[in-house]
N, C-alpha and C positions, 0 to 999 in steps of 0.2 A: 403588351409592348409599350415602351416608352417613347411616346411623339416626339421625335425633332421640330416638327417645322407644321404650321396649318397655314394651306394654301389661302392665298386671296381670294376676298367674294365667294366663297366656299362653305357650305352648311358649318361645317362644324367650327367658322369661325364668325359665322352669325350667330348661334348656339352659347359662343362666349369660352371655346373650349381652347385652353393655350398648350403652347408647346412646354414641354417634362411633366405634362397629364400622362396617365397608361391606361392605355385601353385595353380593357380585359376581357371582352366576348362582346360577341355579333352575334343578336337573337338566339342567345344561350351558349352558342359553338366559344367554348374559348380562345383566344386568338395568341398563338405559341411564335409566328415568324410572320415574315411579309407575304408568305403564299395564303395565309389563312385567308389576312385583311386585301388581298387582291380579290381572292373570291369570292368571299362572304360579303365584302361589302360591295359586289354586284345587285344585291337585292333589289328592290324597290321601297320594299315598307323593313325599315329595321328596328330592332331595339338594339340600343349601345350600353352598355355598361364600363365609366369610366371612373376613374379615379382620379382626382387632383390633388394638388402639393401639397396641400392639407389633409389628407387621407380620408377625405369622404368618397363616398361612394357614390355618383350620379347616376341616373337611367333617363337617355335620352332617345325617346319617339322621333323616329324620323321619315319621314315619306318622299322619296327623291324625283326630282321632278327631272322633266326630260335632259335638260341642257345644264341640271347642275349635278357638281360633285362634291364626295364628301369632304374631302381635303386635308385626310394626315400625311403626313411626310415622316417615314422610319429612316435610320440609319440601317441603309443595306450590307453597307462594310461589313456592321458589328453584328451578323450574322453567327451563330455559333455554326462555322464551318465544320461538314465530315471529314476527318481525315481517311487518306488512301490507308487501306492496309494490307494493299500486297506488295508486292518488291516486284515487277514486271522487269524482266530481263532487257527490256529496250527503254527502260524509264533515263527520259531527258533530263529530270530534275537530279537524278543519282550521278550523271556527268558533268554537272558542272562543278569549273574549279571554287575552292572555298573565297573566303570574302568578298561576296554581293551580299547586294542590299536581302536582309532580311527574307520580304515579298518572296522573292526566287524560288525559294524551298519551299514554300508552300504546296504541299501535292495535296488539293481536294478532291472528294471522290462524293459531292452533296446534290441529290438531286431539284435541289433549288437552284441549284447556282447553271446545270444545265437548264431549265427552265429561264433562268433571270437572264445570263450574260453567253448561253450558248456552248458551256463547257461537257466534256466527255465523261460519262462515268459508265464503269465496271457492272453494275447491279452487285458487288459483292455484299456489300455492305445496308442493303434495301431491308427493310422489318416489314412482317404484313402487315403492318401500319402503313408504313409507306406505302406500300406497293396500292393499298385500300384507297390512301388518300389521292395519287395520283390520280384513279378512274374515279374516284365522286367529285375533283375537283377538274377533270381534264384537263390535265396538266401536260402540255405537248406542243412542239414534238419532243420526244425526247432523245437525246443524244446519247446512246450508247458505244464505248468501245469494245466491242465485238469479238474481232481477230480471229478467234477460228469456234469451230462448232462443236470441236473435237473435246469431250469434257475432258479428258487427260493433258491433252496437247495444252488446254488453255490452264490446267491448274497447272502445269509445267512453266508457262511462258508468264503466269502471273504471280508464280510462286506463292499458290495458295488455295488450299484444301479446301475452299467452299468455293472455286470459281468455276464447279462445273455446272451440269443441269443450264446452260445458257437455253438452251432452246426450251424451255419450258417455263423458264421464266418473259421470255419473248411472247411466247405461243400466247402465255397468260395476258400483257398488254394489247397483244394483235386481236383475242376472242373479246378484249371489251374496248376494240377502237380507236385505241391510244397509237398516234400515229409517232413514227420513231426513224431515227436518222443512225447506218450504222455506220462503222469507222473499223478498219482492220488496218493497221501497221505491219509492212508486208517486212519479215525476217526472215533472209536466204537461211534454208537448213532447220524451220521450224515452220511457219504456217506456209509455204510456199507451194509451187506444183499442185502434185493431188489436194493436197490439205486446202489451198487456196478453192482450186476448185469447187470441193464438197462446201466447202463454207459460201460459196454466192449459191453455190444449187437451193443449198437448207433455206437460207433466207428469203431466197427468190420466192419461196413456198410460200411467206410470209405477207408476200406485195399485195394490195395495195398499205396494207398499214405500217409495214418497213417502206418508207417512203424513197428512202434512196441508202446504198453504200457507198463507203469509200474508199481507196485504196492510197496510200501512202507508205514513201519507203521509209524505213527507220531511218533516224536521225543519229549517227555516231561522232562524238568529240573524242580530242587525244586525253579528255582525263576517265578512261574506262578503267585502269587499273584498282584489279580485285573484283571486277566486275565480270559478269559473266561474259567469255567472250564471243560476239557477233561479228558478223563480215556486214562490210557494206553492199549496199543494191547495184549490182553493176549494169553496164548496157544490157547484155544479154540476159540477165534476171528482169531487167524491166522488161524488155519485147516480148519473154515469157510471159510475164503476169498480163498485159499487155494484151496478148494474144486468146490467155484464157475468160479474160474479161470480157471482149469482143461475143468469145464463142455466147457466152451469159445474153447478152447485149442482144444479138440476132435471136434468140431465143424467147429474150422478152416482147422485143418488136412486130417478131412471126405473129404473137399471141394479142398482137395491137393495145402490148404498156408501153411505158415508154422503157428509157435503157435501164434502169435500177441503179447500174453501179457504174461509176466511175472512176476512172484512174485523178490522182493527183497531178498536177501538172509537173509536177518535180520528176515524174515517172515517165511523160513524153520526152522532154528534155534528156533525162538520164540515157533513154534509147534513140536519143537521137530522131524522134518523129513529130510532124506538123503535129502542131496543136490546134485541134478540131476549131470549127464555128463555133456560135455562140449558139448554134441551134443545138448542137449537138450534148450541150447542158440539159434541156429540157428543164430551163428556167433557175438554174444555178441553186439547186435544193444546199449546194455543201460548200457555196465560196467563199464563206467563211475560212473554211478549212483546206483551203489551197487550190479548190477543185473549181478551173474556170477563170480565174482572175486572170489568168495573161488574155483568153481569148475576148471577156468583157474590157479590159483594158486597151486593147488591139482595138478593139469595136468603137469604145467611149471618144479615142482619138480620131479615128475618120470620122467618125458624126458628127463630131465637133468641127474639125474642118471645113467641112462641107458648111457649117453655116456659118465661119467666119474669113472678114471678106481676108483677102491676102492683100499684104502690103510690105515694107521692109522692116526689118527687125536688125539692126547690126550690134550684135551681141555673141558673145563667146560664156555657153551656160556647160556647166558640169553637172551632170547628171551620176549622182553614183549608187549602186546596186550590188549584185551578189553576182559571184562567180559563172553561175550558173543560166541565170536570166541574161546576160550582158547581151549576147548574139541578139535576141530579141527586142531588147532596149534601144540600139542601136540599128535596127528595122524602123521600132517608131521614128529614131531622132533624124533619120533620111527624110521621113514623112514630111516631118514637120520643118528641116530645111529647106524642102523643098514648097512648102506650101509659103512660107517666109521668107523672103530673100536678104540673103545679108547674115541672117542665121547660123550660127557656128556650135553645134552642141558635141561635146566628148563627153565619153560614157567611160566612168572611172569603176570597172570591177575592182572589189576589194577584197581581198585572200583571206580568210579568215586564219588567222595567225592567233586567234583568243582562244578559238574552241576547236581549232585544226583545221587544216586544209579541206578535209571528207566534207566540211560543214560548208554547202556552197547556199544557201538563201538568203534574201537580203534581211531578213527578217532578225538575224543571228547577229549582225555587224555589231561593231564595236566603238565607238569611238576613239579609241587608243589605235586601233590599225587605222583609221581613215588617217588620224593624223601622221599616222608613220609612214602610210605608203602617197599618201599626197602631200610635194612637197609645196612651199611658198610661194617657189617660183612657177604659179601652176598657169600662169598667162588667163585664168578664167575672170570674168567682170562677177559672175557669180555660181553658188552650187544650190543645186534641190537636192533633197533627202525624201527619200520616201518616207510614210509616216509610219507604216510595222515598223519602223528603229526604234520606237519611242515608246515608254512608258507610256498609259491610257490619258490625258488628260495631262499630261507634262511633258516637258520639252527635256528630255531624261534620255540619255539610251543606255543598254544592259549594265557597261560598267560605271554610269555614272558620271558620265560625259556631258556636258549639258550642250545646247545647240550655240549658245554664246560663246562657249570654250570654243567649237570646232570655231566659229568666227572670228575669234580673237586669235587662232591660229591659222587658219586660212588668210585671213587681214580682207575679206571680199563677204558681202550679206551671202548669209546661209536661209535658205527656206526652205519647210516642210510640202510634200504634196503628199492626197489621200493616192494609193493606190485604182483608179478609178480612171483615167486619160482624160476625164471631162477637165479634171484640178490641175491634173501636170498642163494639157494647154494654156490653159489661165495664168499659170503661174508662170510659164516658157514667156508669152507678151505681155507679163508684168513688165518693165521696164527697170523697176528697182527689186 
């Protein structure tokens, strides 16, 4: 692999080793991607085999000592990504409308990139290569999406003749340790009821190295046409699943694990039910993935209260969110007027008019509805944004919106907050 970058005060730029050198093997192992050189170059006594701009070939002894590292820097981006290769009946990326950026269409199915950044993958596409190097490298947890047990049901829903045999491929990371996070996307009329059922039972088998499930309802936009067609999660589809989750749940607890699976929060809400404590995460294994964040976010804002002193705030802040969260949003924003005096916060739900109405999370929003459903005359001194609107690392949202645009149409400072209630308070007695 070719070095981007060698760290400061770092061996191998004591060694004299620069960046566009490629390092070609750790103590013989050749090194193919960034998974190699994470784990290979844990050793302690290594031999390097690199190559510089001049096409020699160096061998560099190394002995690592406690407090230092080696210090290459790869380009993770230019990873040669797996592509997905089923056509999943519930795939998000197959609904969206045409001209977005690029990125968007991307559907990776690489088990690096669950490893590196926390993404889901299928096992379709694994080689006993793969599957070899994950348990000599312990490579974990790893993120699999799951969805049902049933090898029919799931070559159906992922539309794809090698997506059955799931539980034996699981079975194989669970007998060598490899701990793993599931994911089932809950679809009325295919993995649901019984099917739902048998699928936490199989896995349950599985515990403790299926570390946790999750349960999430599909995600439907108004551009499905041609697409297989799904209904969406209603109330009464969630309290079922809901229901049968729980049954799982008491069943683990009896047996003194903890709960296994959890519902997605989008799944309380849809049924209209309290969103549990933060205890009832059992340390938030999946909130990444939806699972938790309102009730750690609930939590992060009284804590934070509690140690900041109260004094006046006279401010009128917009807070704006997803259709769905709002009721909740609006629980905090009482909190916090009330902890502040003088405080004035309105919580602007935004309709998703880009990817339809069904699409109620904030994570989905648009730039182009914010500005259409909020108008100038919005009386606010200023707005937060949560930060799922945005591109990783940019101030970007889905369509391309920048946070200066909504500014420059709002005419009042726009700011991001992390999803967390520590940040939103911070940012609430910012003053500007």
């Amino acid at each position: 692999m070719k070095i981007k970058a060698i760290e400061k005060d770092s061996v191998l730029e004591e060694m004299g080793v620069q960046p566009g050198d490629t390092l070609l093997s750790i103590n013989g192992n050749k090194i193919e991607d960034i998974l190699d050189y994470k784990f290979l170059s844990e050793e302690p006594v290594m031999l390097l085999e690199i190559e510089d701009a001049r096409g020699e070939i160096l061998e560099l002894d190394i002995e690592m000592g406690t407090d230092e590292v080696l210090g290459a820097v790869f380009d993770e981006v230019n990873l040669d990504i797996k592509s997905c290769h089923n056509q999943c009946v519930f795939c998000f990326i197959d609904q969206l409308p045409g001209g977005m950026r690029p990125s968007l269409y991307i559907k990776d199915d690489d088990e690096r990139m669950s490893f590196l950044v926390g993404n889901y993958i299928t096992l379709t596409n694994l080689s006993d290569a793969d599957r070899e190097r994950i348990v000599r490298y312990r490579i974990m947890p790893m993120n699999i999406s799951i969805h049902t047990t049933d090898d029919e049901l799931r070559k159906k829903m992922l539309h794809n003749r090698f997506a059955g045999q799931i539980m034996e491929k699981l079975r194989y990371f669970a007998d060598n340790r490899i701990a793993m996070n599931g994911q089932i996307v809950l679809c009325p009329g295919y993995n649901d009821g019984v099917h739902l059922k048998k699928t936490l039972n199989d896995l349950s088998q599985l515990y403790p190295e299926m570390v946790s499930v999750s349960v999430v309802p599909v995600g439907l936009t108004k551009h499905r046409k041609g697409l297989t067609p799904l209904q969406a999660v209603t109330s009464e589809d969630a309290r079922h699943a809901i229901a049968l989750i729980e049954d799982v749940q008491h069943q683990m607890t009896a047996r003194g694990h903890k709960r296994f699976v959890y519902p997605a929060d989008e799944l309380f809400l849809l049924a209209e039910k309290p969103i549990p404590e933060t205890e009832y995460y059992d340390g938030f294994p999946q909130i990444e993935n939806g699972v938790g964040m309102i009730a750690d976010f609930k939590a992060n804002i009284a804590e934070t209260l509690k140690e900041m002193p109260k004094r006046p705030s006279h401010q009128k802040i917009g807070l704006i969110t997803g259709a769905l969260a709002a009721p909740l949003i609006r629980e905090c924003a009482k909190a916090l007027e009330t902890h502040f005096e003088g405080l004035s916060i309105n919580v602007f739900p935004i309709q998703n008019d880009f990817f339809g109405e069904d699409v109620t999370v904030s994570g989905l929003i648009t730039g182009k509805d914010i500005s259409k459903q909020i108008l100038k005359q919005h009386e606010m001194d200023r707005f937060i944004l949560p930060d799922n609107l945005f591109k990783s690392g940019e101030d970007l949202l889905l369509d391309d919106t920048t946070l200066e645009d909504l500014r420059t149409h709002l005419g009042v400072p726009v700011t991001r907050a992390a999803f967390d209630g520590h940040d939103l308070c911070k940012k609430i007695i910012k003053e500007k």
